[in-house]
LUMRO-641637 format. One record per residue (C-alpha): chain; x negated, y negated, z; residue number from 1. Coordinates in steps of 0.5 Angstrom, whole numbers. Each point is the difference from the previous one (the first is absolute). Example, Ala and Ser with C-alpha at 12.3 -4.5 7.8 and 13.67 -1.06 7.14 Angstrom:
2
chain	x	y	z	resi
A	-25	9	16	1
A	-2	-7	-2	2
end
This chain:
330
chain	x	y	z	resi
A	1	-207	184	1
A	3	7	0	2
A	4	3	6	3
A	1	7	3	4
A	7	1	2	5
A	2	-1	7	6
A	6	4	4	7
A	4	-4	-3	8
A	-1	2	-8	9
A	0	7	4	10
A	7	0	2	11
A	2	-3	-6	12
A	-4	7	-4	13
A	5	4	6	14
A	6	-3	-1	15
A	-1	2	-8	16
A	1	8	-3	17
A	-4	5	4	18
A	-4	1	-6	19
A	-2	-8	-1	20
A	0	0	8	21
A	-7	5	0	22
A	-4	-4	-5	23
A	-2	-5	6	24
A	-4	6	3	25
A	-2	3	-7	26
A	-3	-6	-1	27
A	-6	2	6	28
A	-2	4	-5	29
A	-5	-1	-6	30
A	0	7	-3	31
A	6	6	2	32
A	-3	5	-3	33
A	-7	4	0	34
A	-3	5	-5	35
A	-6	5	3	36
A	-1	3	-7	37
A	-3	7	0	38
A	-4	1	7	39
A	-4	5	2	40
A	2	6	6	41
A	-2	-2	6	42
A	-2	-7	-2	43
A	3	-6	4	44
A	5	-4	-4	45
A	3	-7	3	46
A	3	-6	-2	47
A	2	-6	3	48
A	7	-4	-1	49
A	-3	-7	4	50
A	7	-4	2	51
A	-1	-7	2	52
A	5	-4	4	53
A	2	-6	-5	54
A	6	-2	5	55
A	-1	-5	7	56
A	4	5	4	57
A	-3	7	2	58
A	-1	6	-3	59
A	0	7	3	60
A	0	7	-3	61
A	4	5	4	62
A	-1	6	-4	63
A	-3	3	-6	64
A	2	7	-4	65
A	-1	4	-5	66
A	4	5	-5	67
A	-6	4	-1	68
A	-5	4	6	69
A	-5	0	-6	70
A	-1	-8	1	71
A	-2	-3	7	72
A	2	-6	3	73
A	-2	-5	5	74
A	0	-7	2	75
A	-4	-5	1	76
A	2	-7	3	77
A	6	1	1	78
A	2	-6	3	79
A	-2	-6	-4	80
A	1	-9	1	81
A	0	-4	-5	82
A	-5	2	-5	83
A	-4	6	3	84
A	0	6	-3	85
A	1	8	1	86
A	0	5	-5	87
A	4	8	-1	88
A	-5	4	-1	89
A	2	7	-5	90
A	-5	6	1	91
A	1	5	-5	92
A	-1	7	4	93
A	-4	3	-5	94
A	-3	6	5	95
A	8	3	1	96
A	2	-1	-7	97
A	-1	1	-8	98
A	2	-3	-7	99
A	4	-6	-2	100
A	4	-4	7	101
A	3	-7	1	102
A	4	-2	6	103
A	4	-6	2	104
A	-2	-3	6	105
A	5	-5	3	106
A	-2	-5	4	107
A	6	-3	6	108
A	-1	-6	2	109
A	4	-3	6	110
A	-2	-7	1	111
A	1	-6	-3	112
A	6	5	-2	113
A	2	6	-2	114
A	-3	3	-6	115
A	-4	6	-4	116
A	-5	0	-5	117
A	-1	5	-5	118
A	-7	3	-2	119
A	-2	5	-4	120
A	-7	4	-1	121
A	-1	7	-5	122
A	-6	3	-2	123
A	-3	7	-2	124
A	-4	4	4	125
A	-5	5	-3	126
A	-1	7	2	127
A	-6	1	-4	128
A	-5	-5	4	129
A	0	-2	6	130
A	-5	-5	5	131
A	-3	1	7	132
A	0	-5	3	133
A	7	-3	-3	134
A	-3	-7	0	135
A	-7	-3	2	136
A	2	-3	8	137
A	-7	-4	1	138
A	3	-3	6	139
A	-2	-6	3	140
A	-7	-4	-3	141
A	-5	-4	2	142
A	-3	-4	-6	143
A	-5	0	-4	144
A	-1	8	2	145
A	0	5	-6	146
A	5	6	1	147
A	1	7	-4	148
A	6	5	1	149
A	0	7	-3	150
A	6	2	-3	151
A	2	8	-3	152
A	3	0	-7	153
A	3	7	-3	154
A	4	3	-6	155
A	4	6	-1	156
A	2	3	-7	157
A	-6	-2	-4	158
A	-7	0	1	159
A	-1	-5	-7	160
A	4	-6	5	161
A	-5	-5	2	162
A	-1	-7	2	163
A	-4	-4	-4	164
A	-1	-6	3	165
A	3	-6	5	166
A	3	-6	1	167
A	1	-4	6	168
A	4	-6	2	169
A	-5	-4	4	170
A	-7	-1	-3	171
A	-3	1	6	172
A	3	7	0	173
A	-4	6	-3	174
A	0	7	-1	175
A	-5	6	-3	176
A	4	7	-2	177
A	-5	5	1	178
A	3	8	-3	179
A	0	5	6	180
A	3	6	-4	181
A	4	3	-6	182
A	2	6	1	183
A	6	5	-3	184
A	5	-6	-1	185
A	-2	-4	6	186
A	-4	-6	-1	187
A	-2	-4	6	188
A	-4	-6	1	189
A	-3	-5	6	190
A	2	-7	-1	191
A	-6	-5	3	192
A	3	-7	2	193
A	-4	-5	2	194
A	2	-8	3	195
A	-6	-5	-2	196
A	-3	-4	6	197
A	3	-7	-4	198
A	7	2	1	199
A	3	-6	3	200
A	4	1	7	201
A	8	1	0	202
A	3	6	-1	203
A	0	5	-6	204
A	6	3	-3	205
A	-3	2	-6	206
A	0	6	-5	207
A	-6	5	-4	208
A	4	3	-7	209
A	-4	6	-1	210
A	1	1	-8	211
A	0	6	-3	212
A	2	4	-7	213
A	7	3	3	214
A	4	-3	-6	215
A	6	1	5	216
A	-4	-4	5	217
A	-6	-4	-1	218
A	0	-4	6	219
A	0	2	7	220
A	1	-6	5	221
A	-4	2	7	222
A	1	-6	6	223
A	-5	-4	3	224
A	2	-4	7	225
A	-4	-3	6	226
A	-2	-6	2	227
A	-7	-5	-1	228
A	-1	-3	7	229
A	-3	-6	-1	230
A	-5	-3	6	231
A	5	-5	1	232
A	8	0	1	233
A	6	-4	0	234
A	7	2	2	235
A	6	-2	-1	236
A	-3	1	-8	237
A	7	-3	-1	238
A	3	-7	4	239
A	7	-1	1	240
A	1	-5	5	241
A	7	0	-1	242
A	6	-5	-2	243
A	-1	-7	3	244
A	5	-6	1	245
A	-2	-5	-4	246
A	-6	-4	4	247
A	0	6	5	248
A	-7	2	2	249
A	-2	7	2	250
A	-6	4	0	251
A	-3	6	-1	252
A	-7	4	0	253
A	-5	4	-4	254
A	-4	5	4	255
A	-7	0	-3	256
A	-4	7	1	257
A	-8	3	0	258
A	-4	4	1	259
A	-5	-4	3	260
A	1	-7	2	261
A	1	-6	-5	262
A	2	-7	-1	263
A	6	-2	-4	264
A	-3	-6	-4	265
A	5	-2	-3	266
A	9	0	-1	267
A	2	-3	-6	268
A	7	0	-4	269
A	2	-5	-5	270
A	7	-1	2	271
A	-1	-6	5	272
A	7	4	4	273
A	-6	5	3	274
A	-4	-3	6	275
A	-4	4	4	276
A	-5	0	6	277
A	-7	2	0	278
A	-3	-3	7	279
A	-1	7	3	280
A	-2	4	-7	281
A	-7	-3	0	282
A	-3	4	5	283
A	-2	7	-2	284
A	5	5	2	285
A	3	7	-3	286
A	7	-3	0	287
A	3	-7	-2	288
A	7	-3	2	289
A	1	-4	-6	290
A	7	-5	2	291
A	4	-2	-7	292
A	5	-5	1	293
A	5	-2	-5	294
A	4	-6	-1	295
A	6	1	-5	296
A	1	-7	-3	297
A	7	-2	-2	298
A	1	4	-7	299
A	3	7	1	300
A	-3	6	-3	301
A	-7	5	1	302
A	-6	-4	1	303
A	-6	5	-2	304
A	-7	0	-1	305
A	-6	4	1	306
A	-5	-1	7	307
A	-7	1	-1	308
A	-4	2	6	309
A	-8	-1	0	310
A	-4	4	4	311
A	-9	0	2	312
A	1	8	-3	313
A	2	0	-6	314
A	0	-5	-7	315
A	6	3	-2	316
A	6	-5	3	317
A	6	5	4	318
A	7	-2	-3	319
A	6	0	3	320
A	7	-2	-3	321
A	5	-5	4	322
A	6	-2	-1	323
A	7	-3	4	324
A	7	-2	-2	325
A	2	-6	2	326
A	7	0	1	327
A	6	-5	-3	328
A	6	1	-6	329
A	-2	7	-5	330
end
């Protein structure tokens, strides 16, 4: 079984070149670099760099910058343990600025150790097209119910443009273009979105391409975001119990949410490592305290496995990823 480096593969990688001594921190990182493609006046366009904490030691964000006020950026989760993850969120600023931009964002990270990352995002903003609004915002959802969203399309400089057709990225996801006008080189249409009532619960990051016959653009990206709520709820979605000493025993707790009262009929994990206590989730309730006791066994390394949570409400099982690292020689 593969190890993650611990602070003592860290301080080997500093005691290296400053060059040699960032790659630990590029390591967070699947991807540096992000193209938006051509996006339309007006339309939201944002990209999320996801980092994971792959070492034992703490990881802290303490700033993130960009070269560029046409690319905005924040950061979510800026502080991670072992294994959880945050994200550099790059928004192009496509109501301030027009055609090709890029910029680099540099991410500063304080612990463990010092270091930057370099990201880096380009892409070219049309003129001639723009969105209203910049993105379909559905908020948040309960599911099995249908939502439509209205968006606004329009062109400038040639009344021959038009959109032919649309794609989309869930197929749960519709949408109907219907033309409202074309007149002296001004082409405008409404762009009808529809979310099905099979749409599963989680959240949408999703994007429609409305095609068109611009040989020097055919496809204009508009973002779909919200979250589906389902009748029942799990949190934390993601369990870290922590580093355990070997034949250490700790506990932690998922808290089960509803609507309405439910029962939790069953917890289940395929890794003996995971216990849990149901006496008090037989009683319908609107919240379930579920404790989740780990033993680390005597051989150091992650331990996960997927708990799975059976509730009167629905057939679906609600899944939560576990996971611990039992501490010992990396």
């Amino acid at each position: 079984m593969s190890r993650k480096i611990g602070l003592a593969g860290i301080v080997i990688l500093l005691a290296c070149s400053n060059c040699f001594g960032q790659e630990w921190a590029r390591k967070l990182f699947k991807t540096t670099e992000h193209d938006f493609g051509a996006v339309a006046q007006g339309a939201k366009a944002e990209y999320k760099f996801v980092f994971e904490n792959i070492y034992l030691e703490d990881l802290h964000v303490a700033n993130v910058y960009t070269s560029c006020s046409c690319t905005g950026v924040r950061v979510e989760n800026p502080s991670l343990k072992t294994y959880e993850r945050g994200a550099i969120v790059a928004q192009f600023n496509t109501d301030s600025f027009l055609g090709r931009r890029g910029a680099t964002i540099t991410v500063v990270i304080d612990r463990p150790f010092p270091a930057e990352v370099q990201l880096h995002v380009r892409g070219f903003i049309r003129g001639d097209v723009s969105v209203t609004p910049g993105s379909v915002e559905l908020g948040s959802i309960d599911q099995g119910r249908e939502v439509n969203w209205d968006l606004s399309v329009k062109h400038v400089g040639d009344d021959s443009w038009r959109i032919v057709g649309v794609k989309s990225s869930n197929p749960h996801i519709s949408a109907q273009v219907v033309e409202k006008g074309r007149y002296h080189g001004q082409v405008a249409y409404e762009v009808k979105v529809h979310l099905d009532e099979d749409a599963p619960a989680g959240y949408l990051n999703d994007r429609l391409l409305l095609l068109t016959n611009d040989q020097q653009g055919k496809e204009i990206p508009v973002l779909v975001e919200g979250r589906i709520l389902p009748g029942v709820t799990v949190s934390p979605s993601l369990l870290f119990i922590g580093v355990v000493q070997p034949g250490q025993t700790t506990t932690k707790q998922l808290v089960v949410t509803g609507k309405t009262p439910f029962r939790v009929l069953n917890v289940s994990c395929g890794d003996e490592s995971f216990q849990f206590d149901t006496s008090s989730a037989a009683e319908p309730k609107k919240l379930h305290l579920i404790p989740v006791t780990f033993r680390a066994g005597q051989r150091p390394g992650k331990v996960a496995d997927t708990i799975r949570i059976e509730t009167d409400r629905s057939e679906t099982k609600h899944e939560v990823s576990a996971y611990a690292v039992v501490a010992g020689e990396m």
